[in-house]
N, C-alpha and C positions, 0 to 999 in steps of 0.2 A: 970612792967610786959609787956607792950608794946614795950620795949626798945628790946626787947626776942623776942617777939613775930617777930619785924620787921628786926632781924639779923637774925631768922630761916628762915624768906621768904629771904633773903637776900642770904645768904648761899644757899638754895632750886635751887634761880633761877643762882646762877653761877654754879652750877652745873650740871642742865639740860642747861646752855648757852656751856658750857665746853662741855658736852656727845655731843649735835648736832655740833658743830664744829668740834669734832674728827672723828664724823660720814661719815660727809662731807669730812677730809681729807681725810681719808679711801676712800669713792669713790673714789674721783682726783684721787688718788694714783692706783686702780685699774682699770682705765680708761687709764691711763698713759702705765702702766704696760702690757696693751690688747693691748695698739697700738705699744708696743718697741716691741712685741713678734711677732716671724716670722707669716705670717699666710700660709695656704696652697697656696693657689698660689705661696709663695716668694719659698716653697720649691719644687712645682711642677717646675716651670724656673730652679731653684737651678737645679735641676737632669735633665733638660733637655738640660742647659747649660756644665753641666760635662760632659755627652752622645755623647753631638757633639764635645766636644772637644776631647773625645777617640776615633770618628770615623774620625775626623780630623786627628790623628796622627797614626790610625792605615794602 
């Protein structure tokens, strides 16, 4: 009975060990994912670098 009893906590706890480390990739991953993403400044420069290149060549 015991033998049960300590495979069910056994099982329990990789599985809450498993859930918080997926947890955690997830963040990384969405942390990652915020800083590859333009933010508005890169796209405010972005248009003001186009701007002066069409006043450049106009």
């Amino acid at each position: 009975m015991s033998v049960v009893i300590g495979m069910g906590l056994a099982i329990l706890i990789g599985l809450a060990a498993m859930a918080s480390c997926n947890h955690l990739v997830r963040r990384l991953n969405a942390l990652r994912d915020r800083r590859a993403a333009p933010t508005d400044l890169d796209i405010c420069q972005g248009i003001a670098a186009a701007s002066s290149d069409h006043d450049h060549r106009a």
